[in-house]
N, C-alpha and C positions, 0 to 999 in steps of 0.2 A: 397559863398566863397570857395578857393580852400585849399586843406589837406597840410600841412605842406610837403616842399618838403627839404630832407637831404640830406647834398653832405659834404663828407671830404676834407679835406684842411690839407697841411701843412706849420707850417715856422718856423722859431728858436726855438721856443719853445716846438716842437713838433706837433702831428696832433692833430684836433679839427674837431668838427662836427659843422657844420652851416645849422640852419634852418631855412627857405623861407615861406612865405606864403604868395600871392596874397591878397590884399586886392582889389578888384573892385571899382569904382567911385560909382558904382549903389545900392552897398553895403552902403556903406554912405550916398549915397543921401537917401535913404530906413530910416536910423536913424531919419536923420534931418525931414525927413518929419512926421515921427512916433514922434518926441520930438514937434512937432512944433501942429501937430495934436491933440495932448492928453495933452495941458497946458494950456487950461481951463478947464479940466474934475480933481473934485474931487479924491481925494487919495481913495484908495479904500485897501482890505486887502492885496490884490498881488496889487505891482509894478515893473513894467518891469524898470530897472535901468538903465542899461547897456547892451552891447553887443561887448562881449571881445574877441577880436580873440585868438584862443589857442594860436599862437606864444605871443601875449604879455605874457599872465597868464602865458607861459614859460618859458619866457625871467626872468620875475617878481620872478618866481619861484626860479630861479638860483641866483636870489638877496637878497632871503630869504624873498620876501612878497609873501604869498599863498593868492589869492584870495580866497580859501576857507576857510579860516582861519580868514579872515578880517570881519570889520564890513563893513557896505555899507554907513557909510562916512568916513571911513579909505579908499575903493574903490574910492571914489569921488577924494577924495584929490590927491591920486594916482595918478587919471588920467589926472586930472587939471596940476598939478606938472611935469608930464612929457610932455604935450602939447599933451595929447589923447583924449581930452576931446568931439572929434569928436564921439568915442564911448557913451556917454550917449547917455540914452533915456529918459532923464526928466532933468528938468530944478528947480524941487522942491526941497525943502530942508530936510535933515534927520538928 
């Protein structure tokens, strides 16, 4: 994935900053195959949840939900909810 790219912008209300971040196909295919792959394997102590590109958790952040702050199905939900759910990497419940 590529770094968040900023470019300023103005219009009536004043300037703003917009942030860009490429998400790749292969990047996503990469999930699905890792969700699809690891959903008959046991839960184990680490589970790879998700994989969130920093522009969303910024985006999210500016909405006042901190993905670090949340629980990981407070994160599900989230992502379900906003049609991101591309981002999992598991299909199990928490």
């Amino acid at each position: 994935m590529k770094d968040i790219r900023q470019t300023l912008g103005e219009n009536t209300e004043g300037l703003f900053i917009r942030n860009r971040q490429e998400i790749p196909q292969d990047f996503l295919d990469g999930l699905k195959d890792y969700r699809n792959a690891t959903a008959s394997e046991p839960c184990k102590d680490h589970v790879r949840v998700a994989s969130i590109p920093v522009s969303v958790a910024h985006a999210w952040k500016q909405q006042g939900f901190d993905v670090f702050e949340m629980t990981i199905p407070e994160i599900i939900k989230k992502l379900k909810a906003d049609g991101l759910d591309m981002f999992l990497t598991t299909d199990k419940a928490f």
